[in-house]
C-alpha positions as CSV (number, residue, x, y, z in Angstrom):
1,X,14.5,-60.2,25.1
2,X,11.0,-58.1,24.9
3,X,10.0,-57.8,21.4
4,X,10.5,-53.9,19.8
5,X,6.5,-53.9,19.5
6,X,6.2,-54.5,23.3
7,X,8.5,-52.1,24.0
8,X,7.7,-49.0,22.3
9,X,3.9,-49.6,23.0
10,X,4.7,-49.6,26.3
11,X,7.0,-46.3,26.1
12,X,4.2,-44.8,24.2
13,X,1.4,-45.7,26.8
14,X,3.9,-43.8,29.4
15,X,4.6,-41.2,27.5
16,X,0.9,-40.5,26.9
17,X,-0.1,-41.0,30.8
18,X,2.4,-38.3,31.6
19,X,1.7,-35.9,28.9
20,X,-2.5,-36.3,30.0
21,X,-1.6,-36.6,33.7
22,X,0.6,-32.9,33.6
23,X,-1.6,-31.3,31.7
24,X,-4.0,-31.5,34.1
25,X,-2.3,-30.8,36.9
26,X,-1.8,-27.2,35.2
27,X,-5.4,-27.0,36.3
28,X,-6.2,-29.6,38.9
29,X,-4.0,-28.6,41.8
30,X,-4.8,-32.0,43.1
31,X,-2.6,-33.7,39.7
32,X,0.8,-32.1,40.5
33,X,1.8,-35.0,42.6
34,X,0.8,-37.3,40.3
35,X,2.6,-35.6,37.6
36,X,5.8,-35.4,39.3
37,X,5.8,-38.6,39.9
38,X,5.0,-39.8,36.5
39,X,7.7,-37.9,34.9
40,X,10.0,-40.7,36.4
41,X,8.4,-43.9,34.9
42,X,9.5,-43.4,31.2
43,X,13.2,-42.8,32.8
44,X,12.8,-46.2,34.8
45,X,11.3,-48.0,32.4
46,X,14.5,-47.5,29.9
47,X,16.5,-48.5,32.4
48,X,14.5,-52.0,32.5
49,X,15.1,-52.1,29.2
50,X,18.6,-51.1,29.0
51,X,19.2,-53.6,32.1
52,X,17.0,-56.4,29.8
53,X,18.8,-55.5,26.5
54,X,22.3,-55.9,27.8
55,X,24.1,-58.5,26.7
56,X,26.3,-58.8,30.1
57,X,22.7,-59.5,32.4
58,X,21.9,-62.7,33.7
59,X,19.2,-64.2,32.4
60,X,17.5,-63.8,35.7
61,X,18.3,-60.2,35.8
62,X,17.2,-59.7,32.5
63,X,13.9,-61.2,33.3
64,X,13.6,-59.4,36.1
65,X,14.1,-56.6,34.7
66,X,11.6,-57.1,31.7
67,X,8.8,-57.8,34.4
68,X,9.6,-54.5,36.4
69,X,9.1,-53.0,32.6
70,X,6.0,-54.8,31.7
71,X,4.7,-53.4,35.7
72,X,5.5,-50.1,34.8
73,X,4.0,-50.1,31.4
74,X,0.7,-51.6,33.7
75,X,0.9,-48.3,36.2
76,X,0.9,-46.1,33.0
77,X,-2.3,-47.9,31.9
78,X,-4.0,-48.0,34.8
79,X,-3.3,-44.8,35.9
80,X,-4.4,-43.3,32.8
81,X,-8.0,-44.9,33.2
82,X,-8.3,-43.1,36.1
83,X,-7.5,-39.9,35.0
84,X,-11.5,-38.9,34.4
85,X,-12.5,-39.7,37.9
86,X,-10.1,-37.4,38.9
87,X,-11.5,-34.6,36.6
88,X,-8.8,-35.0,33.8
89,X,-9.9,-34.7,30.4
């Protein structure tokens, strides 16, 4: 099971990359792909953790399911850092 910590960090550092990443896109046409996009990783990433967190998933799925979490939470990160280069505050 991913520890609470993990997991709320990690919805936290999505939630922020979407907030920053549509924000700009209200005045970086170049952003509103991006942003569209993003708005889907905090839904995917509950369902990881609802897939993880279920007591009827295999082990395996569970695991698997906790890495696709931990890879989204990643993509949120990274994409964040690259936010400036693209002429986001």
């Amino acid at each position: 099971m991913m520890p609470a910590s993990e997991s709320k960090r990690g919805q936290d550092a999505c939630k922020a990359y979407v907030d920053k990443v549509c924000a700009c896109a209200e005045t970086t046409p170049a952003m509103k792909e991006p942003c569209a996009l993003a708005r889907a990783l905090p839904d995917a990433m509950q369902v990881g953790l609802d897939v993880a967190a279920n007591p009827e998933s295999s082990r395996r799925d569970a695991l698997q399911a906790q890495a696709s979490v931990r890879k989204i939470v990643k993509e949120c990160i990274e994409e964040t850092a690259k936010l400036p280069a693209a002429g986001c505050p």
